[in-house]
N, C-alpha and C positions, 0 to 999 in steps of 0.2 A: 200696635201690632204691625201693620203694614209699615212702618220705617222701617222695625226687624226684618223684617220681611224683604223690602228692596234691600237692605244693605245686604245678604245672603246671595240673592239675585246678580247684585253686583259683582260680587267676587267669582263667583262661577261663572261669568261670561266675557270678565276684561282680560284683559291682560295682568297678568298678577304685581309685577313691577311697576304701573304705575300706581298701585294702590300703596304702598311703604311708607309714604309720610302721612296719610290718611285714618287709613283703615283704624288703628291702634284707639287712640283717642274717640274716634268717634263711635264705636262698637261699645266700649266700653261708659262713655258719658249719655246715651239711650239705653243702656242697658239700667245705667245708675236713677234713671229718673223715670222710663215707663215703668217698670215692675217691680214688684215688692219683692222682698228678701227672701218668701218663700216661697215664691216660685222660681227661681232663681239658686241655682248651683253654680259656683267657678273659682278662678284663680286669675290673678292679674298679678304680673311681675315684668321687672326689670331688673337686667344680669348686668355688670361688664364685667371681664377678663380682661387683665392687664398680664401678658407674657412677657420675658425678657429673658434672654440669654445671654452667656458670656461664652462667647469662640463662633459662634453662631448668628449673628446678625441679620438674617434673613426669616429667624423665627421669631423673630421679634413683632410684636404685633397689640392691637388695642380691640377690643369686642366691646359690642353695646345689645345685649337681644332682648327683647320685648318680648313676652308669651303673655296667652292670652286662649282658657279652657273653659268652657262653660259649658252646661244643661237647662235649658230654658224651658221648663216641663209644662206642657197644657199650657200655651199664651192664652189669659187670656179667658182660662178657664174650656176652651175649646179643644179640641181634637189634634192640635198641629203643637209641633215641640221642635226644638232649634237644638242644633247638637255641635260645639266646634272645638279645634285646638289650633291654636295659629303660632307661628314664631316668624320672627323677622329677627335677621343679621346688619350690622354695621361693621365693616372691619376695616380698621389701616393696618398696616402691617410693612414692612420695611423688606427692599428688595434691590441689592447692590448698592445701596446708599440711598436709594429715592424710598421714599413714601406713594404707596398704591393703597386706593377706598374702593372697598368693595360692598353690595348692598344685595341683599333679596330677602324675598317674601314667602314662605310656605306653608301649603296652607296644610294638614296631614290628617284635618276631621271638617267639612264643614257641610250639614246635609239637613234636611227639613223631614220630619216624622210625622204620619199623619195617619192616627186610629180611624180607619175605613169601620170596623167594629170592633167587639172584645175579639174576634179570632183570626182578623186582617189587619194588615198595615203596611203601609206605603213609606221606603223612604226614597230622597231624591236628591244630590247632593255628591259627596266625598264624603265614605264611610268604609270602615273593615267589620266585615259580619261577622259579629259573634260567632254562628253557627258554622263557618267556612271561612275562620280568622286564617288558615294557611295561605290563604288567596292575597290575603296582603290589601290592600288599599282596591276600592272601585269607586267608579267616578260613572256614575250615572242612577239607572231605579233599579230597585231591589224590592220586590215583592215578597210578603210571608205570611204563610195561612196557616191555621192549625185546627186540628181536628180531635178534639181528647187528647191523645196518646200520639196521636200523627202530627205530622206537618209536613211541609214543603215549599220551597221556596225559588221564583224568577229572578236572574240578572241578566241586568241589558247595559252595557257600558261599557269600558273602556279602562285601561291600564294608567297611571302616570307616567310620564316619560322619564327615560329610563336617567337621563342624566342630572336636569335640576326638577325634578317630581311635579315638574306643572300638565296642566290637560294637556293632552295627544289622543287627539279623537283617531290617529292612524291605528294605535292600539284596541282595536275593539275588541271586547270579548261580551261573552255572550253562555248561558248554561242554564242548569236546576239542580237544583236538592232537593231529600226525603230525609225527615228524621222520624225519629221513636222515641219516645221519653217516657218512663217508668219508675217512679222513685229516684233512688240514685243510679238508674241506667238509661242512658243516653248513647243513641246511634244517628249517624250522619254522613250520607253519602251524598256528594256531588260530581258530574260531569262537566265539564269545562270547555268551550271553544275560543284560544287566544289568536289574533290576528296580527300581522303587522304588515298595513296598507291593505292592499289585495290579495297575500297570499295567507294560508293559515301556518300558523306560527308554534301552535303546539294544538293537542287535543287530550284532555287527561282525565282520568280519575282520579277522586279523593275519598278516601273515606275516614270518619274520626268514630272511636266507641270509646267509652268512659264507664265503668262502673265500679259500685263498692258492694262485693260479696258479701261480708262477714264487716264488723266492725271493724274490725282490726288488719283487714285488708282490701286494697283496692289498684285500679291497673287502668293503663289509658292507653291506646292505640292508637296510631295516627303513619295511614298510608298514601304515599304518591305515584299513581302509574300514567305513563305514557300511551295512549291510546295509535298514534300516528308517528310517521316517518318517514320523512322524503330522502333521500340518496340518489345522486345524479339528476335529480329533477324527476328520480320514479316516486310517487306517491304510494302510501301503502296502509293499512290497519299492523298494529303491533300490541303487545301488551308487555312492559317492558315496567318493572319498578327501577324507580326511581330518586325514591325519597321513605324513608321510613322510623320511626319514632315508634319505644314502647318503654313504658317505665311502670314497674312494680314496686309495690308499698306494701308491708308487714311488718305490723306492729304486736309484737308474739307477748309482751307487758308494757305498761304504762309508760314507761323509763326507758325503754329499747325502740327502735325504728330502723327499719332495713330495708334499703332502695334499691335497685337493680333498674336501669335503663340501659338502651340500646338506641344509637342513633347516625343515621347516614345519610341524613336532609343536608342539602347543600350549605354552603358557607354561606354567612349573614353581610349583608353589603347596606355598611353606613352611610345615610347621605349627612350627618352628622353624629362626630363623637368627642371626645374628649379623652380617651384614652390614650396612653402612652402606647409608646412605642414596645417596651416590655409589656407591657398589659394586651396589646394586640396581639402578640406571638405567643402569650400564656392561652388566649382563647383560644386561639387556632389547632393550638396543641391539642388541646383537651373538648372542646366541642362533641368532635365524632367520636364514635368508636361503643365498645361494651364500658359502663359505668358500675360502679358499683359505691353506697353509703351507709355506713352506721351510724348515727350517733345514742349515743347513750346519756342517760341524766339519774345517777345514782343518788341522790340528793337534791333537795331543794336549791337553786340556782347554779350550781354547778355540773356543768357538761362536757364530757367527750365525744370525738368525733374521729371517722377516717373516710377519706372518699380517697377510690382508686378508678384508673382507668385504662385501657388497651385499646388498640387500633391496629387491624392486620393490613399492611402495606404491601399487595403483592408487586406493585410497579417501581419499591422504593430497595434501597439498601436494606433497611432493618425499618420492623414495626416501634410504634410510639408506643410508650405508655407513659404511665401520672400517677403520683399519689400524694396524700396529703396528709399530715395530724395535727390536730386542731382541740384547745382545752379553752376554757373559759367562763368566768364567772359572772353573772349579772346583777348580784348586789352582794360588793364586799362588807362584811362586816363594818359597820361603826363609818367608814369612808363612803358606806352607799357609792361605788365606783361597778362601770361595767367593764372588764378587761377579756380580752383573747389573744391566744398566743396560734400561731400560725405555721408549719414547716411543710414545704411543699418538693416535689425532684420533677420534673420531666426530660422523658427522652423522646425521640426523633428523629427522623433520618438524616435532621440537618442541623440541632441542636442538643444540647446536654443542659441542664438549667436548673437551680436552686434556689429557693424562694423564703426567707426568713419573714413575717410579717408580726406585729406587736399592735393591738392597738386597744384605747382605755378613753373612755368616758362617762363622762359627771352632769347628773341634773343638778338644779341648784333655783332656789325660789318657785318651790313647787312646780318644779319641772317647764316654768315658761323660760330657763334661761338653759341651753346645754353647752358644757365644752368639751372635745373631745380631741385626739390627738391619735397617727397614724405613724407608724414608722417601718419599713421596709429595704430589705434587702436582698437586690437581685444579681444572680453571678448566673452566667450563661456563656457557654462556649460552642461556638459554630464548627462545625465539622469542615465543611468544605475550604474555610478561607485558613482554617485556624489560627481563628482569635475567640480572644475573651470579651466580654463587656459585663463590669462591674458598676452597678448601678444603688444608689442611695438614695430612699425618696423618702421625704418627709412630711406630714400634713398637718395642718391643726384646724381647728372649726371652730368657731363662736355662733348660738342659732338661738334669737330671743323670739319669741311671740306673743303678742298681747292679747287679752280676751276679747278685743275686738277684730279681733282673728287678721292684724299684721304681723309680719315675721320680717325677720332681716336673719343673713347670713353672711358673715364675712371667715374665707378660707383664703388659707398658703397650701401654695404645695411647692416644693422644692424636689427638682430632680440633681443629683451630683453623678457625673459618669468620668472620674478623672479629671482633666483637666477643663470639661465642657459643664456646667451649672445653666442648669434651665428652670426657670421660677417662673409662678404662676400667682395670682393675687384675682381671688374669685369675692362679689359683693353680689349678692343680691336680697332686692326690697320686693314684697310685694304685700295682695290683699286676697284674703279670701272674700267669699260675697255666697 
């Protein structure tokens, strides 16, 4: 227990970069020999990405990443539990003819849990609260108490910094929560104070409610307000929304399902993705705004669907909106094949866009082997510059896994945009544990 223990220790007080050639192997080979299997929840893997493009030489590039999730429940048999998710990058990547290596370490769960009793507990570490998941990542204690029906809960820590996610103790933040839990109703409100250095940086309220009426329907609510606001260096109290999130669910028959959300929480900011460049500007489109979903399932395995969406723009030319129809079957007759057909439109103040998507997959050897195959077609025309960009992307998957819980995956994906071809060649091994 105390090697787990210092190596946790460790990472939360170095410097993160120089732990990258370390860390990986050695977490993982104590992990493999102090505890038995069932105490022990995780995933260990290793990805590369090989890109390469034609007209484009600078996208060209090699990826190596290592993950590495685990839940290391009661060490021990004792009161303290180990919670982490780790990734580390390797990349070369080609820039005017030279070859540039680049390396880091992130770390985005690593925190120590320790049952004070059945109705308290201590955690201390890099962790995002369940109960106050909008908060995003905290790096420091977190206290939680409960009471029947009550709780409430202490933070005292600090933000990750804002550029490559490592500790920044300049960031302190500092708050409480109350909830309520009743069946399937759950309330939760917290107060928040974020800093950056010596001045205060925000001051907010949050509140999240969750419940299910009726069987057949349920709604979740999730608000952000502004508490504070300096202007010219005046400080001030305010109460100012900010961020708002509400989605309703009605299920009027078995076969029918009808969503309505609403949503005006700020844009999401990756510190890593893999998306393309059409897939980024489909989210952005379509994120905010009033939603709306049906789908329907008039038969066994086959389903209909529509999701639409609006967005009132008073700052922009003209409002966005989105929609979608979507059919698909999940076990064809005699071919046991899952397929869906996909057609998508968005508009926007600064694009027009067309989304054709197709895609179809096969178990095979009682489902430890899958193959599956993507195909898609994007036309998108910019208002401002006016141009088009027609885009062809193709994917396919191979994903075996064995009863002793290895899997391997190996993907292509190809992008075609005219005379520019961007390929991608994705491998990854890993172990469950």
């Amino acid at each position: 227990m105390s090697i787990i223990v210092m190596l946790a220790m460790i990472v939360i007080q170095m410097e993160i970069k120089s732990l990258v050639k370390s860390l990986f192997p050695i977490i993982v080979l104590v992990m493999a020999t102090v505890y038995p299997q069932n105490n022990i929840d995780g995933r260990f893997s290793i990805s590369s990405f090989a890109n390469y493009s034609e007209g484009f030489s600078n996208r060209n590039s090699l990826r190596l990443k290592p993950r590495l999730s685990f839940d290391a429940h009661h060490i021990a048999n004792s009161k303290l539990s180990l919670t982490g998710y780790i990734n580390a990058d390797y990349r070369q990547y080609q820039n005017d003819d030279q070859y540039t290596n680049s390396k880091y370490l992130r770390v985005y769960n690593l925190a120590f849990l320790y049952d004070i009793n059945k109705s308290t507990s201590l955690t201390v570490g890099r962790k995002i609260n369940p109960k106050i998941s909008n908060l995003g990542v905290i790096d420091g204690i977190q206290i939680d108490k409960s009471w029947n029906k009550i709780s409430s809960g202490l933070v005292l820590g600090s933000r990750p910094d804002f550029n490559d996610f490592r500790l920044n103790l300049n960031l302190f933040e500092t708050g409480v929560y109350f909830g309520f839990r009743k069946n399937s109703h759950q309330s939760i409100i917290a107060i928040m104070q974020q800093m950056n250095r010596k001045s205060i940086d925000r001051r907010s309220l949050y509140f999240t409610h969750f419940n299910r009426i009726l069987d057949n329907f349920r709604y979740y609510f999730n608000t952000d307000i502004d508490l504070y606001k300096k202007i010219d260096g005046v400080s001030k109290s305010t109460f100012r929304l900010t961020g708002l999130y509400l989605s309703i669910t009605y299920k009027p028959f078995k076969t029918l399902s009808l969503t309505t959300s609403y949503n005006s929480r700020k844009n999401i900011i990756y510190y890593a993705t893999f998306k393309t460049y059409a897939e980024q500007l489909y989210d952005d489109a379509t994120r905010k705004g009033l939603k709306m979903r049906i789908n329907w399932k008039p038969m066994r395995y086959i389903y209909f669907g529509a999701n639409t969406g609006y967005r009132l723009k008073t700052d922009d030319d003209r409002s966005s909106y989105n929609y979608s129809l979507y059919m698909g079957h999940s076990n064809i007759p005699k071919l046991h094949m899952l397929t869906r057909l996909t057609l998508s439109k968005i508009t926007s103040n600064y694009l027009d866009g067309n989304i054709f998507d197709i895609y179809i997959s096969k178990s095979l050897l009682k489902n430890y082997l899958t193959l599956s195959s993507n195909f898609k077609y994007i036309d998108y025309y910019y208002l401002n510059t006016d141009t088009s960009m027609i885009q062809r992307q193709i994917s396919s998957d191979i994903s075996w896994q064995t009863k002793n819980k290895l899997y391997f995956t190996l993907s292509y994906i190809g992008n075609f945009e005219g005379s520019f071809n961007y390929n991608q060649i994705y491998i990854i091994v890993g172990q469950r544990f």
